[in-house]
Structures are given as structure tokens and as C-alpha cells.
DODRENPA-496529 format. One record per residue: chain; residue number from 1; residue in one letter; x, y, z of N, C-alpha, C in turn. Coordinates in nm, 3 decimals. Each point is the difference from the previous one (the first is absolute). Layout:
N
@ch A&i NUM&aa A&n_east X&n_north Y&n_up Z&ca_east X&ca_north Y&ca_up Z&c_east X&c_north Y&c_up Z .
...
This chain:
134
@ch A&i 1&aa X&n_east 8.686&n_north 11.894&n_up 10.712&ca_east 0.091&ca_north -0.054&ca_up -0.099&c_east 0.130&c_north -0.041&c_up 0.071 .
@ch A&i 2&aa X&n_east 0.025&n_north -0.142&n_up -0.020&ca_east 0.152&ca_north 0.001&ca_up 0.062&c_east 0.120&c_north 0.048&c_up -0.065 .
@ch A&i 3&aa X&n_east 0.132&n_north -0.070&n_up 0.012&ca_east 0.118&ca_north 0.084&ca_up 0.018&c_east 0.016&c_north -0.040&c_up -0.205 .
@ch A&i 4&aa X&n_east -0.028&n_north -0.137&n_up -0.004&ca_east 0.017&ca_north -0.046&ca_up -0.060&c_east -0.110&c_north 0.044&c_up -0.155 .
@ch A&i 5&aa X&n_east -0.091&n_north 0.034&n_up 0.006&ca_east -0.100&ca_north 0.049&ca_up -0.087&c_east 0.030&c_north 0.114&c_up -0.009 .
@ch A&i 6&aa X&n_east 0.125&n_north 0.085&n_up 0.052&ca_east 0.061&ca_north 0.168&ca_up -0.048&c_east 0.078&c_north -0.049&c_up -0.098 .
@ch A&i 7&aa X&n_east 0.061&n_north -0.132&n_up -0.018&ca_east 0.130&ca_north 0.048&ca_up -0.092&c_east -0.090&c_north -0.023&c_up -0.177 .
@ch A&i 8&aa X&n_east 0.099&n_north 0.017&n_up -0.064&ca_east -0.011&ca_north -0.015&ca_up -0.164&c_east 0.046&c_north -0.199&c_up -0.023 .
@ch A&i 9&aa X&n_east 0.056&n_north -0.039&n_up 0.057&ca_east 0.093&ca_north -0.106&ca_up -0.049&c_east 0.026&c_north -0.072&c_up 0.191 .
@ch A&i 10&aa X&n_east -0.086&n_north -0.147&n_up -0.040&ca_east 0.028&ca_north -0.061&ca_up 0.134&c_east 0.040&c_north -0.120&c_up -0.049 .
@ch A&i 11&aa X&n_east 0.086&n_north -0.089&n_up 0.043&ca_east 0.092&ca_north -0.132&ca_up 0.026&c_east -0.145&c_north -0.091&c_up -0.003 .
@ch A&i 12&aa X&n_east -0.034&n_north -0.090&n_up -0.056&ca_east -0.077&ca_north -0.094&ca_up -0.005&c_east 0.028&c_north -0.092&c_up 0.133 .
@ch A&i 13&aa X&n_east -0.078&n_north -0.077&n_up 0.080&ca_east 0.027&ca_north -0.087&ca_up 0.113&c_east 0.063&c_north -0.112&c_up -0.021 .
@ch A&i 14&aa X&n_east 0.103&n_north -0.067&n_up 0.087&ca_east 0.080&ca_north -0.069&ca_up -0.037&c_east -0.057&c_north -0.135&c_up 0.001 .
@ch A&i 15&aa X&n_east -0.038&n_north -0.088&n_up -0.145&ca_east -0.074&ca_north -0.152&ca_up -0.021&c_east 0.062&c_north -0.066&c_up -0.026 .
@ch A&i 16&aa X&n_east 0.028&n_north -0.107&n_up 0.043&ca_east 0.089&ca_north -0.150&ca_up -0.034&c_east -0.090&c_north -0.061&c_up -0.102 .
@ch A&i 17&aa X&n_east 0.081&n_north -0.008&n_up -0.102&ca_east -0.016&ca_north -0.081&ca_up -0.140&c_east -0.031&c_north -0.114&c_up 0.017 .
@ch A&i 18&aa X&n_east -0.109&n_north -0.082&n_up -0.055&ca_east -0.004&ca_north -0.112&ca_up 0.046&c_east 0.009&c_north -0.064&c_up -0.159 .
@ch A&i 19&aa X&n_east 0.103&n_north -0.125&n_up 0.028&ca_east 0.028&ca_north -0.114&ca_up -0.103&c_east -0.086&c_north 0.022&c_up -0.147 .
@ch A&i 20&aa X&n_east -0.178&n_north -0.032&n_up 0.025&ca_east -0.062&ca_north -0.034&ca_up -0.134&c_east 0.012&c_north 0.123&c_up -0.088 .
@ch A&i 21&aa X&n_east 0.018&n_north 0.145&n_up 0.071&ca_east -0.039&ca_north 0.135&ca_up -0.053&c_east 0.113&c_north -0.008&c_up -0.069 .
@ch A&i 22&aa X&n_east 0.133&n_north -0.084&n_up -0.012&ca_east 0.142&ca_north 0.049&ca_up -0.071&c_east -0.053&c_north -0.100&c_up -0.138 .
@ch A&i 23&aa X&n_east 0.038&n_north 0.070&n_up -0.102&ca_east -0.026&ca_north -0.098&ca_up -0.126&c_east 0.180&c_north -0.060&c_up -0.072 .
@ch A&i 24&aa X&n_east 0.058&n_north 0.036&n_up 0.079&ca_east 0.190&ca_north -0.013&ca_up 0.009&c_east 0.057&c_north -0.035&c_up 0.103 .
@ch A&i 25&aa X&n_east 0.073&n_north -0.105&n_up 0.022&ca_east 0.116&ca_north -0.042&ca_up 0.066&c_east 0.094&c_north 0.104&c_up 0.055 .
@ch A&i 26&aa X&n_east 0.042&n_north 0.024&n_up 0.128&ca_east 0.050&ca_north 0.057&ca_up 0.068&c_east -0.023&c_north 0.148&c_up 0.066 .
@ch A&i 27&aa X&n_east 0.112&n_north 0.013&n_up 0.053&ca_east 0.026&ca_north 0.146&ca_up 0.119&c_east -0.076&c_north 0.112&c_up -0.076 .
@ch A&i 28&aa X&n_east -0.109&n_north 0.067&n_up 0.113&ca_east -0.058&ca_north 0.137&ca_up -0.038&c_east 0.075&c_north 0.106&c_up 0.099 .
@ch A&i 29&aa X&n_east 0.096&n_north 0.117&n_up -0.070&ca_east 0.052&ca_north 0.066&ca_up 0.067&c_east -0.083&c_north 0.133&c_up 0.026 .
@ch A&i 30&aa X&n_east 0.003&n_north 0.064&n_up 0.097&ca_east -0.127&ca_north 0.125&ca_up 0.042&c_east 0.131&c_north 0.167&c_up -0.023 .
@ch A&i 31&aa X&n_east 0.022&n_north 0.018&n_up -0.133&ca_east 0.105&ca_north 0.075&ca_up -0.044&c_east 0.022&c_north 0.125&c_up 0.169 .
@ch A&i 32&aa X&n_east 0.080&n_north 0.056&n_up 0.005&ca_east 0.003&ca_north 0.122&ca_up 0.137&c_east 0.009&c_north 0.150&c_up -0.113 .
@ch A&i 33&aa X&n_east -0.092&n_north 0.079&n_up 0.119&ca_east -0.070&ca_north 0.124&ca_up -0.102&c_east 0.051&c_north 0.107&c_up 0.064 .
@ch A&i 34&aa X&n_east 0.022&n_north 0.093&n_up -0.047&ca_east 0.051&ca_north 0.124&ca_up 0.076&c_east -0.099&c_north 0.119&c_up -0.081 .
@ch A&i 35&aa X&n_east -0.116&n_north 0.089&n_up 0.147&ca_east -0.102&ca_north 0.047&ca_up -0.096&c_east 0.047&c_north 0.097&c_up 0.039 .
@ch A&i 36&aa X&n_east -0.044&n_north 0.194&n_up -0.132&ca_east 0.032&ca_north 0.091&ca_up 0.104&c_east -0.135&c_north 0.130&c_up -0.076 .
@ch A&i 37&aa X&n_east 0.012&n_north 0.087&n_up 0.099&ca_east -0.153&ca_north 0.070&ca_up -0.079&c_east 0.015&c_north 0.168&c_up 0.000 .
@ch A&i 38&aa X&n_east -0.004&n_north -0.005&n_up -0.149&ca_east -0.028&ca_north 0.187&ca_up -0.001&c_east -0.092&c_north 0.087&c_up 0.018 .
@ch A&i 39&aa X&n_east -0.037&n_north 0.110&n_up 0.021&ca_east -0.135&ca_north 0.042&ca_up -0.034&c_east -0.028&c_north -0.042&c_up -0.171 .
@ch A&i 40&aa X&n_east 0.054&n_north -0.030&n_up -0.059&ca_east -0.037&ca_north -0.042&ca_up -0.140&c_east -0.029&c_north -0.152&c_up -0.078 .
@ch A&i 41&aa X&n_east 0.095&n_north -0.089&n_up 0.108&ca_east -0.022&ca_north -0.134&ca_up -0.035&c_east 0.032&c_north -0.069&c_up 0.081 .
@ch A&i 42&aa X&n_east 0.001&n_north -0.097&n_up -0.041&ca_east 0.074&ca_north -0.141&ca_up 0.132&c_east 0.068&c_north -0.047&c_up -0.099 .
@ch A&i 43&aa X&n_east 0.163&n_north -0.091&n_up 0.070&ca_east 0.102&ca_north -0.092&ca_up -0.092&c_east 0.011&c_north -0.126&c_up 0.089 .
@ch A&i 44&aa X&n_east -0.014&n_north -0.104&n_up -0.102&ca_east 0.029&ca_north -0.107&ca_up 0.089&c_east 0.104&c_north -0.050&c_up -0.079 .
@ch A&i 45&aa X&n_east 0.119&n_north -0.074&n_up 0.108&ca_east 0.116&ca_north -0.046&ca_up -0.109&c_east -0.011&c_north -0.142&c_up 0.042 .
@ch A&i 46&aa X&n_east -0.001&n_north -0.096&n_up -0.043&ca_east -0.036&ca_north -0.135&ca_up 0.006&c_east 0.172&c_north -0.078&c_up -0.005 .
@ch A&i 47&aa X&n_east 0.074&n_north -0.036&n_up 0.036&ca_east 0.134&ca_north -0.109&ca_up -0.029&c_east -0.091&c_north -0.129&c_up -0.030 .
@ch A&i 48&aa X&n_east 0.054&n_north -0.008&n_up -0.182&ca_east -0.046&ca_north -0.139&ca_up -0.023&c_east 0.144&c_north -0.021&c_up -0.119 .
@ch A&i 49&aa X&n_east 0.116&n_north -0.060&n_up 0.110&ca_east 0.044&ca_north -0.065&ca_up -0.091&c_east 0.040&c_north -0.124&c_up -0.112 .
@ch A&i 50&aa X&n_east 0.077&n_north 0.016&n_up -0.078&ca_east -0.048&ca_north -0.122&ca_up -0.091&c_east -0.134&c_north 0.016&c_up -0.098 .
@ch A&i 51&aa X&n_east -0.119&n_north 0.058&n_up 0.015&ca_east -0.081&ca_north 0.020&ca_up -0.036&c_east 0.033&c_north 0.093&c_up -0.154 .
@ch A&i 52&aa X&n_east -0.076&n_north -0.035&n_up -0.145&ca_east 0.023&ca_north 0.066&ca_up -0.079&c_east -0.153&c_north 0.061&c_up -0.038 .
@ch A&i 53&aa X&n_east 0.012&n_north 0.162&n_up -0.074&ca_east -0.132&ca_north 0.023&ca_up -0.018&c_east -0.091&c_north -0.086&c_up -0.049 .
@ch A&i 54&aa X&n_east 0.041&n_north -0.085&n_up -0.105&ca_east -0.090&ca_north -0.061&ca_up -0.056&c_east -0.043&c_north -0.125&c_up 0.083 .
@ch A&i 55&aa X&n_east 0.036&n_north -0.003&n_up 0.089&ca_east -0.026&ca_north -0.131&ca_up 0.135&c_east -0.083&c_north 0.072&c_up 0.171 .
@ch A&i 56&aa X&n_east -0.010&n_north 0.121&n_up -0.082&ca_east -0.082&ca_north 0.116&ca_up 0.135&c_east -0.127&c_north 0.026&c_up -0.082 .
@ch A&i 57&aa X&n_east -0.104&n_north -0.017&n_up 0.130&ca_east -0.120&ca_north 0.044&ca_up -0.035&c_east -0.078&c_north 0.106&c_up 0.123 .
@ch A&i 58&aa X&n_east -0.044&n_north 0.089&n_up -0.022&ca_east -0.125&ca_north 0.094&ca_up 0.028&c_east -0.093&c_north 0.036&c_up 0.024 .
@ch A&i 59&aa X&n_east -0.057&n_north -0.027&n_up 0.036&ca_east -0.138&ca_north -0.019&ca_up -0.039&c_east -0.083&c_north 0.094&c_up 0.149 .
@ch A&i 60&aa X&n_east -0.114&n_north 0.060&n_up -0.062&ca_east -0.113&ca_north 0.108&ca_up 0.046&c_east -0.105&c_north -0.043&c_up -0.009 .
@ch A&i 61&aa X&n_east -0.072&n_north -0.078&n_up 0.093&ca_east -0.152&ca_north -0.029&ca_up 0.004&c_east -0.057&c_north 0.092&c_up 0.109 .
@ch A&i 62&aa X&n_east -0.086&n_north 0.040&n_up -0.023&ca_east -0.106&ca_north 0.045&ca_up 0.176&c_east 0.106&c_north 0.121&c_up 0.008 .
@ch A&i 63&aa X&n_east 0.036&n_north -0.066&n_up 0.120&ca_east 0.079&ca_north 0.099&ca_up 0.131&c_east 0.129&c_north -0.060&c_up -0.001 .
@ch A&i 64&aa X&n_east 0.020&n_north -0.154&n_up -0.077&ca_east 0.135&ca_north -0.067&ca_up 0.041&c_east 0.084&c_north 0.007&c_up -0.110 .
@ch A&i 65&aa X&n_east 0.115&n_north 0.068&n_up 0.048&ca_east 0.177&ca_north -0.041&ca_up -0.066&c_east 0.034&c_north -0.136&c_up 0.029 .
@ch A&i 66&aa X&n_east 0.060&n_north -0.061&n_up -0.105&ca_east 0.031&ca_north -0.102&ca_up 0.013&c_east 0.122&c_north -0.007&c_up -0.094 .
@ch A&i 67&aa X&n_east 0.117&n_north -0.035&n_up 0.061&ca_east 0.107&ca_north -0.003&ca_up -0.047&c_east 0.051&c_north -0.155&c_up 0.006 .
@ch A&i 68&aa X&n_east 0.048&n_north -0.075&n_up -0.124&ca_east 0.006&ca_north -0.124&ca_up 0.008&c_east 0.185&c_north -0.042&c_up -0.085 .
@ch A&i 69&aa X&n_east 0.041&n_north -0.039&n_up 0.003&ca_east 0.135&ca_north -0.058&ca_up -0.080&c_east 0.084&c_north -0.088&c_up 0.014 .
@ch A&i 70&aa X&n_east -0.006&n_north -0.079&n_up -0.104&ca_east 0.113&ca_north -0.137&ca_up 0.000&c_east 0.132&c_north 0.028&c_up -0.021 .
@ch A&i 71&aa X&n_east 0.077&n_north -0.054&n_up 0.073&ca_east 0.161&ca_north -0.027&ca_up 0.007&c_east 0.031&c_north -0.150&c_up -0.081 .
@ch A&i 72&aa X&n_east 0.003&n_north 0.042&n_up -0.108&ca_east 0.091&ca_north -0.137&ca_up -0.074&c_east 0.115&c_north -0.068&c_up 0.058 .
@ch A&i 73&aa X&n_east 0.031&n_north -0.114&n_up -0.042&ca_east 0.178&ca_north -0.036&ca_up 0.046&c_east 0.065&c_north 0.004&c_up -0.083 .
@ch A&i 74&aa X&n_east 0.092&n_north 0.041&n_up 0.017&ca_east 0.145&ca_north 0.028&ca_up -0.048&c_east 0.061&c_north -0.136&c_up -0.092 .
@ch A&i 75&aa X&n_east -0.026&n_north -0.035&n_up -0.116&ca_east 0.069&ca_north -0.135&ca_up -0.040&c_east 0.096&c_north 0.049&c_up -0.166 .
@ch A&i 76&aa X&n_east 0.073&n_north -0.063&n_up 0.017&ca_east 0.102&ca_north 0.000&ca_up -0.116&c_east 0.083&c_north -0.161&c_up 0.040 .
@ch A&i 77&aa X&n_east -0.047&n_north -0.015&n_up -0.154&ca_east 0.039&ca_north -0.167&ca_up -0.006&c_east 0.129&c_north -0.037&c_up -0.011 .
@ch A&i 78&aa X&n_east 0.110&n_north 0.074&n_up -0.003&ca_east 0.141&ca_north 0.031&ca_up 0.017&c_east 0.038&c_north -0.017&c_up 0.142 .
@ch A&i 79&aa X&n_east -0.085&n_north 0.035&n_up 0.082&ca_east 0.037&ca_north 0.022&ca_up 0.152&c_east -0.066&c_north -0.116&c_up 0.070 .
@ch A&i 80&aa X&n_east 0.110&n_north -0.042&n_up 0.123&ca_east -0.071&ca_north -0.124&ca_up 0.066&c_east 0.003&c_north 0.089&c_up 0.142 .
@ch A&i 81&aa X&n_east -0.101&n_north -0.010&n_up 0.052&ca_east -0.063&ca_north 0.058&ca_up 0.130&c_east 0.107&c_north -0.041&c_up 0.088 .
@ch A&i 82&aa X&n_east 0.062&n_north 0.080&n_up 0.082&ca_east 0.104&ca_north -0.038&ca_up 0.152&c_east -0.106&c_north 0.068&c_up 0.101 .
@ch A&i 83&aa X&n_east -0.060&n_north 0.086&n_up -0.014&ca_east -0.075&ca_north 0.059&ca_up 0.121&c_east -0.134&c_north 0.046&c_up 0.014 .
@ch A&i 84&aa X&n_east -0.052&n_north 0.019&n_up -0.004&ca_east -0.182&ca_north 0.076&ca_up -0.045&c_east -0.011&c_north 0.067&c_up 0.149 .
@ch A&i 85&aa X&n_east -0.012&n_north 0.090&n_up 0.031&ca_east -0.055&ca_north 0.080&ca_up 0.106&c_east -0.101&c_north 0.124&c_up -0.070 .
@ch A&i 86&aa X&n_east -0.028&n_north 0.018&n_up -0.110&ca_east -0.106&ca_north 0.072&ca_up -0.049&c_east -0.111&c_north -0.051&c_up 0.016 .
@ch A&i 87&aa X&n_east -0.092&n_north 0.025&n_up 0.013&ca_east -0.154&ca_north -0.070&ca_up 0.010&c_east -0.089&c_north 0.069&c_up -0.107 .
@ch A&i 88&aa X&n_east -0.030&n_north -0.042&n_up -0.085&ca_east -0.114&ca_north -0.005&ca_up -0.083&c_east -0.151&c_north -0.037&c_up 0.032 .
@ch A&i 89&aa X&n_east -0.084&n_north 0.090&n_up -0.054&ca_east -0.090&ca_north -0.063&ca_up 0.036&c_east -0.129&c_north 0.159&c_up -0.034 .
@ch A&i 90&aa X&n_east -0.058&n_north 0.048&n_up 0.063&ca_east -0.116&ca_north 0.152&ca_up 0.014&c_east -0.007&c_north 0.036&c_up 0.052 .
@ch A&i 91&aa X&n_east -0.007&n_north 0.134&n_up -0.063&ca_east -0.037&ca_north 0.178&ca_up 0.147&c_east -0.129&c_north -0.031&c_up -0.018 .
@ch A&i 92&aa X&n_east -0.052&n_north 0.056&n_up 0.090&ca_east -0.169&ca_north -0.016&ca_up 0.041&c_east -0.020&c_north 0.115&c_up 0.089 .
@ch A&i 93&aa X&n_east -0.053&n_north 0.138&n_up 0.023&ca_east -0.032&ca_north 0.121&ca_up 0.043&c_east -0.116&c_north 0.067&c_up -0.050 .
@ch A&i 94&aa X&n_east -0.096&n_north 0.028&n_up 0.100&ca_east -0.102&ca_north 0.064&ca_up -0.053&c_east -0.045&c_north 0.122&c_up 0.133 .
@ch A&i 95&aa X&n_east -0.063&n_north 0.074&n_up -0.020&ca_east -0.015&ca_north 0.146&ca_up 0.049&c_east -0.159&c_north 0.044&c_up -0.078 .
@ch A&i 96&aa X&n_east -0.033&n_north 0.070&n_up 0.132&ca_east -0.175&ca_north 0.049&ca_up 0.033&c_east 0.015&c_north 0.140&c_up -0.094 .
@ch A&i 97&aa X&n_east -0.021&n_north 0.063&n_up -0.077&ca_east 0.007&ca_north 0.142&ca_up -0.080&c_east -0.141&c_north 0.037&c_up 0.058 .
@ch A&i 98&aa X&n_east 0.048&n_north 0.137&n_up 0.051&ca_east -0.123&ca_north 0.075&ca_up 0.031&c_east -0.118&c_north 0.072&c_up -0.135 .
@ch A&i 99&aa X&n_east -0.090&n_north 0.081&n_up -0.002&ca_east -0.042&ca_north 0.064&ca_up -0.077&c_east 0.068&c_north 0.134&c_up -0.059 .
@ch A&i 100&aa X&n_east 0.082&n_north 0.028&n_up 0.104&ca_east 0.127&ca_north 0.108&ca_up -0.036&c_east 0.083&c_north 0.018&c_up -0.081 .
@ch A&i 101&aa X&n_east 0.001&n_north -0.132&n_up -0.044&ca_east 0.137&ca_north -0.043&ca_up -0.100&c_east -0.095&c_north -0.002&c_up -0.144 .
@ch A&i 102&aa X&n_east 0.119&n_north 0.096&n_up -0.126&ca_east -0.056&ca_north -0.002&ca_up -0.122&c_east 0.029&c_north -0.129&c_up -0.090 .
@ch A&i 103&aa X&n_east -0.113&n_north -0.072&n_up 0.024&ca_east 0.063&ca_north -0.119&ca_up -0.074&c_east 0.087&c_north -0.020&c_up -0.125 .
@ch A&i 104&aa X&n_east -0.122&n_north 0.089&n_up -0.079&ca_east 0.043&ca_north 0.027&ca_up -0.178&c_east 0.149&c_north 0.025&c_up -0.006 .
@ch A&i 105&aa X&n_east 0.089&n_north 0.092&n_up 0.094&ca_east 0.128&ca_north 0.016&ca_up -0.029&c_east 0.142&c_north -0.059&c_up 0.065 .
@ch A&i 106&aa X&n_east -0.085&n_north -0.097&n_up 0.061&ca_east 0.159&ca_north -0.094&ca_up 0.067&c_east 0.108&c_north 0.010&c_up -0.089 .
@ch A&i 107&aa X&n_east 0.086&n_north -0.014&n_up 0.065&ca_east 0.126&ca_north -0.013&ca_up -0.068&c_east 0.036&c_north -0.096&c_up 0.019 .
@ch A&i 108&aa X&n_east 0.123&n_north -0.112&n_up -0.055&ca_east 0.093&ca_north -0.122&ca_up -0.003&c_east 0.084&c_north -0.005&c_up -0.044 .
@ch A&i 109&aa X&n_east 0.125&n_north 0.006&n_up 0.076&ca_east 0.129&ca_north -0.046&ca_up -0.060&c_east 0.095&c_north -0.087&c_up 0.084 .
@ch A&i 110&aa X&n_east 0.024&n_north -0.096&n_up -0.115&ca_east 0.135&ca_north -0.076&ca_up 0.081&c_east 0.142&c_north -0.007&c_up -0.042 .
@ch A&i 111&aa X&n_east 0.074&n_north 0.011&n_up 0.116&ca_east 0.157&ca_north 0.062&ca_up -0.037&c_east 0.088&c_north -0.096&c_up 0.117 .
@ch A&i 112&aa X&n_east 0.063&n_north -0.038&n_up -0.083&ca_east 0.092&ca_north -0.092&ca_up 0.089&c_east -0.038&c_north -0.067&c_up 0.134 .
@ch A&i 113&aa X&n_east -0.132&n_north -0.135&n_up -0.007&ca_east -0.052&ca_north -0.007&ca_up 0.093&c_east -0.096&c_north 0.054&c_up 0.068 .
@ch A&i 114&aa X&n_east -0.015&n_north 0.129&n_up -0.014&ca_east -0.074&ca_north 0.069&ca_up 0.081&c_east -0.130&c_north 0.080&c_up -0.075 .
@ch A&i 115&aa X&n_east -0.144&n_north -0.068&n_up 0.044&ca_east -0.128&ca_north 0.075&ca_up -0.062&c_east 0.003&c_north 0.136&c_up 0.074 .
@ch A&i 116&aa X&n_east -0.036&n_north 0.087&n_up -0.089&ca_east -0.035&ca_north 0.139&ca_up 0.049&c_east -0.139&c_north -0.005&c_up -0.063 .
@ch A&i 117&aa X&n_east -0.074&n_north 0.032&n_up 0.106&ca_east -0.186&ca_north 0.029&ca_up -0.063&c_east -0.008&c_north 0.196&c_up 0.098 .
@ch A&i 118&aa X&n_east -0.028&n_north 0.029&n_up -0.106&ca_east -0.063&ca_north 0.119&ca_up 0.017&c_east -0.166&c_north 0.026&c_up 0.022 .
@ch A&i 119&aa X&n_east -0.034&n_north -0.006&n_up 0.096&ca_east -0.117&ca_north 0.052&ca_up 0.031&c_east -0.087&c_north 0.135&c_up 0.020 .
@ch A&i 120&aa X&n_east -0.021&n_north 0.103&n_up -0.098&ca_east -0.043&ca_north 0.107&ca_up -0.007&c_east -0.118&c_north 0.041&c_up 0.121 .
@ch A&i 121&aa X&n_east 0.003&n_north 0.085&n_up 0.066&ca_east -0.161&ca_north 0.030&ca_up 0.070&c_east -0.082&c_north 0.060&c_up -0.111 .
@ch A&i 122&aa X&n_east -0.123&n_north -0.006&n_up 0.034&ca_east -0.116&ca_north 0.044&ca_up -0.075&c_east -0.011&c_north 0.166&c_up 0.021 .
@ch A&i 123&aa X&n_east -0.033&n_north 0.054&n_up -0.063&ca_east -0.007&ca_north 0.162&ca_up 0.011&c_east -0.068&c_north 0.034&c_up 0.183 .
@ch A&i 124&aa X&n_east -0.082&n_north -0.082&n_up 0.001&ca_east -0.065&ca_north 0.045&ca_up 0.082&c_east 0.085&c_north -0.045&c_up 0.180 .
@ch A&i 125&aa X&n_east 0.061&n_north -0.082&n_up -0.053&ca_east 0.110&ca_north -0.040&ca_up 0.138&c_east 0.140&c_north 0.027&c_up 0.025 .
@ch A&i 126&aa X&n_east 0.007&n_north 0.174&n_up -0.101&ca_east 0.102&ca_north 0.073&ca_up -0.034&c_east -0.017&c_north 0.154&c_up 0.127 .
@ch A&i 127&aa X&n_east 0.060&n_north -0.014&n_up 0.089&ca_east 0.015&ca_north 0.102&ca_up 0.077&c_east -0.040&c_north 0.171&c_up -0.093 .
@ch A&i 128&aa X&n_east -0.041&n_north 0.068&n_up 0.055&ca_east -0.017&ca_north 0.120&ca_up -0.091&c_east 0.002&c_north 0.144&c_up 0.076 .
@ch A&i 129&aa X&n_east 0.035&n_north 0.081&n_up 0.007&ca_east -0.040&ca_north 0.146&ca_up 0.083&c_east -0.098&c_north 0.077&c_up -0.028 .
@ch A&i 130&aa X&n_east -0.077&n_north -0.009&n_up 0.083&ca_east -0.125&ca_north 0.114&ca_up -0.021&c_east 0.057&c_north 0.152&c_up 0.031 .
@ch A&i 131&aa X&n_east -0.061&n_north 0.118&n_up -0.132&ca_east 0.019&ca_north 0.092&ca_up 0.054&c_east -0.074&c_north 0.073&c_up 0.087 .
@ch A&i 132&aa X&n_east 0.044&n_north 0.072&n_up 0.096&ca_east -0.131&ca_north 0.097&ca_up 0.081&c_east 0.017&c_north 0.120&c_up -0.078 .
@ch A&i 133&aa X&n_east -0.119&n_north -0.011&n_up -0.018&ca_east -0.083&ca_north 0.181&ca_up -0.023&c_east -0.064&c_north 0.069&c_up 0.085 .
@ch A&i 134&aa X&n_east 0.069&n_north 0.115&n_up -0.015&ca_east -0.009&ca_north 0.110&ca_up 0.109&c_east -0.122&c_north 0.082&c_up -0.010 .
């Protein structure tokens, strides 16, 4: 077994998007993740800003996380544009879930920018102490 078939939660390989697969005009951003792991769960915190819940999606097929979200633009018809350095456009992130992970109880929340997914281990990929009997 390699290094990579121990963990619970592996980084999907890095694929360049190609043109026909986008069904939308413009920039796909690859959000930056900061993962960390308990004996009880894994947290991944995703920075997707601009992004509103109802413009974030989720999604659990197979083995794959797939984390997806649009960044609207900013318009108010009162205001005449002097600068645009925001970029609009989609997070696009997806991640390998082992058999370890309890699917049924993910967690999701988003708070100022930032997805928090809670990933529970499965009972059985829960560290435990055996007692000895004497």
C-alpha cells in the first residue's frame, strides 16, 4: 500500500480544464485549502471569497468531493466603475474521500468567505484502547 492509500482524504491530481468542458465564460479559480486531522475527524477550510451560500455547491459522488462556486460582480447602477481589480468568475476543488470518512454526517458551513466542511471518521477509523487482561 503506498503513502498515499494510508490517508482518509487525498488532493485530487492537478488537470487543466479544457475550453468545451466550461459551459460559462471566464476565470476558474482552484480556491487554497488548509486541511487538519483529529483522531475524530478531518476539517477542511476552503477561502472562497465573494462566494454566497446559495452560489456554493457540494456535492458527494463515489469517493469524490467536489466543491464548486460562483463569484458574481459587484454592480450598482449608481456607480461608474474607476477600477475593477476583483475577478469574478469559479472555485473549482475536488478531493479523493477515503472509505474512512462517514459520509452520512459531513458537516458545512460558510462564514465570512470561508467553507468549513467537517469530515467525521467512521467508527471503525477511530483510534481505540484495548484492554489487557490479566
Amino acid at each position: 500500500m503506498s503513502h498515499h492509500d494510508s490517508k482518509e482524504i487525498q488532493v485530487k491530481a492537478k488537470q487543466e480544464v479544457q475550453s468545451p468542458e466550461q459551459t460559462r465564460p471566464g476565470p476558474v479559480f482552484i480556491p487554497p485549502v488548509d486541511i487538519f486531522e483529529t483522531d475524530h475527524d478531518i476539517t477542511v477550510l476552503a477561502d472562497l471569497p465573494g462566494v454566497k451560500s446559495k452560489d456554493l455547491n457540494i456535492d458527494l459522488r463515489e469517493n469524490t468531493l467536489t466543491i464548486s462556486g460562483d463569484v458574481e460582480p459587484y454592480e450598482n447602477a449608481e456607480e461608474q466603475n474607476l477600477l475593477i481589480e476583483y475577478e469574478v468568475g469559479k472555485y473549482f476543488r475536488q478531493f479523493t474521500l477515503s472509505n474512512l470518512i462517514d459520509r452520512e454526517k459531513i458537516d458545512a458551513k460558510l462564514t465570512d468567505g470561508v467553507l468549513k466542511l467537517t469530515l467525521p471518521k467512521a467508527e471503525a477509523a477511530k483510534p481505540r484502547r484495548i484492554e489487557i487482561k490479566s
